[in-house]
N, C-alpha and C positions, 0 to 999 in steps of 0.2 A: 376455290380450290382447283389446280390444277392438274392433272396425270401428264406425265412425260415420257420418252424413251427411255426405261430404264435409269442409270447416272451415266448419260454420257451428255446430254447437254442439249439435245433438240429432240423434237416432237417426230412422234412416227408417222404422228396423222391420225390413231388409230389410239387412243388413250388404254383400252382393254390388251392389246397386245403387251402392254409393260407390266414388268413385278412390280414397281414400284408406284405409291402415291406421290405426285409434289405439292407442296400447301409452299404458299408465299409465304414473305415474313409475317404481315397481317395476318395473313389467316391463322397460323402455326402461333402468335403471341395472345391471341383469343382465345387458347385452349386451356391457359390457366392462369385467366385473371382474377379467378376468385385465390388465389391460392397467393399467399403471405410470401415475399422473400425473405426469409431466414440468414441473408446476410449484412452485415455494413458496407459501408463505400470503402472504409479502411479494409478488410475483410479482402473485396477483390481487388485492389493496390497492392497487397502482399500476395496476389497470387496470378497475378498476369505476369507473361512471360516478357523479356525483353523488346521493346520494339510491338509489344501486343496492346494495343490500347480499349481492353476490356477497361467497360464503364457497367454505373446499373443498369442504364436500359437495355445493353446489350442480355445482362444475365436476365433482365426480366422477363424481355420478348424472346428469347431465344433459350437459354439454359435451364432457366424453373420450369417452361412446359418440358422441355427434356427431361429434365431428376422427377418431374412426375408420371412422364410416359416412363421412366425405367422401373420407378418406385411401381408401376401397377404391371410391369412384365415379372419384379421381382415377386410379387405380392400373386400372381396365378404360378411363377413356378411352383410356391410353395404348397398352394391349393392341388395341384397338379401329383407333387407329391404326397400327400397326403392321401389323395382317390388309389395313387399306384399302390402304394405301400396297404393302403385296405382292401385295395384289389388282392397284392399278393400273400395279404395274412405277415405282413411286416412288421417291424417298427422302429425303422431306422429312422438316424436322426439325418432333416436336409443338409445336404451340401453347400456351400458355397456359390450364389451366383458371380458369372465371369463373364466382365465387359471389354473388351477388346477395342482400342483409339489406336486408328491408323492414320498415317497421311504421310507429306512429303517434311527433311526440313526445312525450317523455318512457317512452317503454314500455322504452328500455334497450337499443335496436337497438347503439346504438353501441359502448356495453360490449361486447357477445356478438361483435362485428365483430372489437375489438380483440382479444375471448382468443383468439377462432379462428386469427386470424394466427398467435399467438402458438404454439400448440398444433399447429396444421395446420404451423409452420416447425419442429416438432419429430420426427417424423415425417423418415425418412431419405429417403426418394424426394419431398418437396418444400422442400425448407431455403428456396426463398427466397418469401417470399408478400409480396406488396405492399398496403394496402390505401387504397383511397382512395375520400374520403365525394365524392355529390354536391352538396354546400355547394360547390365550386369552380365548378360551373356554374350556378351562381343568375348572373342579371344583376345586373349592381354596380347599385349601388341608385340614382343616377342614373339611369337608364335609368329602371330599378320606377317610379320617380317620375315619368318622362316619358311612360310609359305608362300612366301613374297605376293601377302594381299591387304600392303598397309597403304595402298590406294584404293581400293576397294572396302575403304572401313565404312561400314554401313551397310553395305550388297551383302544379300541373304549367305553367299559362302563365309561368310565375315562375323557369324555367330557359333557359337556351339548348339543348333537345332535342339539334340538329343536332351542337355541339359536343362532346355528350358520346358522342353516337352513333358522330361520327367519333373521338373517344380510345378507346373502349372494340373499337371494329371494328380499329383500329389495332394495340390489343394483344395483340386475338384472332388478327388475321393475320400474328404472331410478328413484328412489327416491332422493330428493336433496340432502339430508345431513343423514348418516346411521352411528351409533358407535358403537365399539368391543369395551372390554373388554383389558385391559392391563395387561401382564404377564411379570415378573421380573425373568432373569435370574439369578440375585442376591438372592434373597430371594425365590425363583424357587415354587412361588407361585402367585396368581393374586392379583392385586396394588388395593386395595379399589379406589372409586373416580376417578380413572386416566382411560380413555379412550381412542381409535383412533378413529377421525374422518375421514370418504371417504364422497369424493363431487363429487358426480358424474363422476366419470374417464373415459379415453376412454376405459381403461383397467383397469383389477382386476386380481391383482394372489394371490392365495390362496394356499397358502403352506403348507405342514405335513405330519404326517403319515401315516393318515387312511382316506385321502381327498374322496379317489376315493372307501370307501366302499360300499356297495349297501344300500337300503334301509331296514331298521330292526324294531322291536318291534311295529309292527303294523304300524309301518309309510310308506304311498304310494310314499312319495318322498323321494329322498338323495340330499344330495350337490351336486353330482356330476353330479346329472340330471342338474344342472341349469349351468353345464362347456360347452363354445363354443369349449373346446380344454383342451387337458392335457398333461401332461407330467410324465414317470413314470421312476426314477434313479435306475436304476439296477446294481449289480455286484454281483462275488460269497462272499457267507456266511461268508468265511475264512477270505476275504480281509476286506470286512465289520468291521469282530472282530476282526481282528488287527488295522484298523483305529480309533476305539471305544477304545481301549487300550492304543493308543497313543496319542487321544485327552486328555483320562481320566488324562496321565501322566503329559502332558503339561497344561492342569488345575490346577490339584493338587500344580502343583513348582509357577501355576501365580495367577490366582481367588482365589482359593479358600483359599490362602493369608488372602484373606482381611475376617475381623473377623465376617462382615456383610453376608458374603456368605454362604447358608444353606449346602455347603460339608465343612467348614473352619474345622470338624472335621476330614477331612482325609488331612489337611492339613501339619500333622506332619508325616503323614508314609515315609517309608525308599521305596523307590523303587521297592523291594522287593514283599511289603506290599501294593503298591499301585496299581503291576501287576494284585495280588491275589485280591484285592478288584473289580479292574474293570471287571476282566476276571469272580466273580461271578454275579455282576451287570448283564453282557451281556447274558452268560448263563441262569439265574434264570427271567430277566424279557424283556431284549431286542430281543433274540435270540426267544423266544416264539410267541414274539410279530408280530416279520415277517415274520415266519413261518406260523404261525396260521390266523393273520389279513392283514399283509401289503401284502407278496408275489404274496396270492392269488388275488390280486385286478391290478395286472402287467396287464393281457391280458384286462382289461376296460377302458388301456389310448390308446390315439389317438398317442403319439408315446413314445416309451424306447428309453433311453439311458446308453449303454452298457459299464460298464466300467472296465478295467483292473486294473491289484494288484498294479499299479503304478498314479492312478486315471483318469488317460486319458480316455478318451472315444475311444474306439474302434469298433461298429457300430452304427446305428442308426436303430431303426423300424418305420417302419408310417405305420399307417393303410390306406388301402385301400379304394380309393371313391368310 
């Protein structure tokens, strides 16, 4: 087991100076070998993301100790509430724990979001886990457009803060029934009318790219004040922009196909054509965007995951109690 700087990537010297712990892959996949995978090999095929090539071993060694290290933060909140609530002559019912997946695109945040649900609702004290992306609270793109920040779609001004702040404080304070906003990767704008509903879950993951920013424009809270737990998908720059390059590609020859798709215009490029297209995409708005907004927000999760040019996870950080 090793201690590191903090999440930024090299040692201080000084292992005690950092919040965080680092465990290798080895060490971090011996933490729950007695513990059963609850899913099939079909199972995670339908829930890797494009261009992700989750296998079992990856959920074994890497994702099952995670759904049990959350399964046992969820399992003390509850303990936790319990002491308060007889502390203060209570007897409220617990709230909703909120797990917060940040990262860059393309780094597979949303893959890891889905298995977690998936694995975190196998676990017998949380069956029901809700998850839902911040894509719902992007301004429909009219708007981007009237504010002329429909390059900027992604960058923290590019959401409605306020609305998600109020859905997420909502759920937190065990409201019965709370609705987001639906976002269409097809039309890669928000669906008038169409809605998600959350009822109450034992768990909420809230997925994107700027989850875990601080609080801004005068406002005393963030979203991420109201996270019991987070998680932040890290790897180098490089790997990122070639994954984004070859989602782009694999897009272009299947979605963006169909004539309903708002890229169906780069649907006709040659290969060539569709390098240069994505690799200026990533450069001009993806690449600023992690540098500038997402990166700097890596040392405010409770733990990274580290991963290689090859997507595997190769350590883990967890902050320190």
């Amino acid at each position: 087991m090793a201690v590191n700087g903090a999440a930024q990537g090299g040692s201080t010297g000084n292992g005690d100076s950092s919040p965080f712990v680092e465990l290798g892959r080895a060490d971090w996949a011996e933490l729950a070998q007695s513990t059963r995978l609850p899913l099939k090999e079909t199972e995670i095929v339908q829930l890797r993301g494009l261009g992700d090539p989750l296998d079992m071993r990856e959920v074994e060694e890497v994702y099952l100790p995670l759904s049990r290290l959350l399964n046992l933060y969820v399992g003390g909140a509850k303990q936790l509430h319990r002491v308060t609530s007889e502390f203060l002559g209570e007897r409220s019912a617990s709230t909703p724990f909120v797990i917060g997946v940040a990262g860059s695109v393309a780094v597979g945040k949303s893959t890891i979001a889905r298995l977690l649900r998936e694995l975190l609702s196998r676990w017998d004290d949380t069956p029901r886990v809700e998850l839902v992306t911040t894509d719902g609270f992007l301004l429909p793109n009219a708007e981007l457009q009237r504010r002329g920040l429909m390059e900027r779609k992604g960058f923290p001004e590019s959401y409605d803060r306020r609305a998600l702040l109020r859905f997420v404080t909502a759920v937190k304070s065990g409201a019965a029934e709370v609705r987001a906003p639906f976002y269409s990767h097809l039309s890669y704008d928000i669906v008038p009318d169409a809605e998600i509903v959350v009822r109450r879950p034992d768990v909420l993951i809230v997925e994107g790219l700027n989850v875990l920013q601080p609080a801004g424009g005068g406002n005393r809270l963030a979203v991420s004040d109201l996270f019991d737990f987070s998680v932040y998908v890290d790897a180098r720059t490089r790997d990122i922009a070639r994954w984004y390059e070859e989602r782009f590609l694999k897009l272009q020859r299947g979605a963006f196909a169909n004539p309903k798709s708002y890229f169906h215009r780069y649907a006709s490029l040659t290969d060539e054509q569709a390098r240069e297209r994505a690799a200026g995409i990533w450069t001009s708005i993806n690449e600023p965007n992690l540098t500038q907004n997402i990166r700097p927000t890596r040392s405010r999760a409770k733990l990274v995951l580290r991963k290689d040019a090859d997507h595997t996870v190769s350590s883990v950080l967890l902050r320190k109690l």
